[in-house]
C-alpha positions as CSV (number, residue, x, y, z in Angstrom):
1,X,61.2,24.3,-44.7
2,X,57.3,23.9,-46.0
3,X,55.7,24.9,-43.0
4,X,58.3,28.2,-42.9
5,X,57.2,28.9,-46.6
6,X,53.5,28.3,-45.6
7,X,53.7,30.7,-43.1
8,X,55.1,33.2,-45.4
9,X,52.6,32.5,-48.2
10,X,49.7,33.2,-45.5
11,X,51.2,36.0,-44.3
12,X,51.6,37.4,-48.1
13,X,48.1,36.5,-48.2
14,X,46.7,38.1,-44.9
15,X,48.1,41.4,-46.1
16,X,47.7,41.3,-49.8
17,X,43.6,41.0,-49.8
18,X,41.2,43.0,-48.3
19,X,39.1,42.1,-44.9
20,X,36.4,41.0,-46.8
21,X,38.0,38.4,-49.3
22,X,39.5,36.6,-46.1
23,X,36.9,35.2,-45.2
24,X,35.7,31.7,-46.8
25,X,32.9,31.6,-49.0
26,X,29.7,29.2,-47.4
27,X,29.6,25.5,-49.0
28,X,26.3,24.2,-49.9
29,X,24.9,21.2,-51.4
30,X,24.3,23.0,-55.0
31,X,28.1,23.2,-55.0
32,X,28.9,19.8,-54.3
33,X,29.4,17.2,-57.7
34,X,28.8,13.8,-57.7
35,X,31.7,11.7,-57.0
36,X,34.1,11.1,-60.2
37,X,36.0,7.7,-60.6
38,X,34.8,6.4,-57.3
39,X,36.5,2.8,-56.2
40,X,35.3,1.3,-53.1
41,X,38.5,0.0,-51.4
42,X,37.6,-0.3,-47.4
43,X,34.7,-0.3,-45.0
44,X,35.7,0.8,-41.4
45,X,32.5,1.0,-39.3
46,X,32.3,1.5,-35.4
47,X,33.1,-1.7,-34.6
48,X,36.5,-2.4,-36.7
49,X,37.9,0.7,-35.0
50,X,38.3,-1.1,-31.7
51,X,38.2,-4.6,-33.1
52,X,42.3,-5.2,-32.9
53,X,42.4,-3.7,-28.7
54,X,41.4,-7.4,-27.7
55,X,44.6,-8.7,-28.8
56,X,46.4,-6.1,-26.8
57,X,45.5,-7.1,-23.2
């Protein structure tokens, strides 16, 4: 049911704007805040990705 009315809403979308207001506007670091009510929670690193596999064997 949502991805039948997301469909619907981009389709809406496609033909409701012109050609040039589809495409996205270019992100740059003058647009980006700093970060707001920031908790450090986790650290995964390169090495805790694979760290559980050994158990697997």
């Amino acid at each position: 049911y949502v991805t039948y009315w997301f469909c619907l809403f981009s389709e809406f979308q496609m033909f409701s704007l012109p050609s040039f207001q589809k495409r996205r506007r270019r992100i740059d670091r003058s647009m980006i805040g700093e970060p707001t009510n920031f908790v450090h929670t986790a650290h995964v690193g390169s090495g805790d990705l694979f760290s559980g596999m050994n158990s697997v064997s």
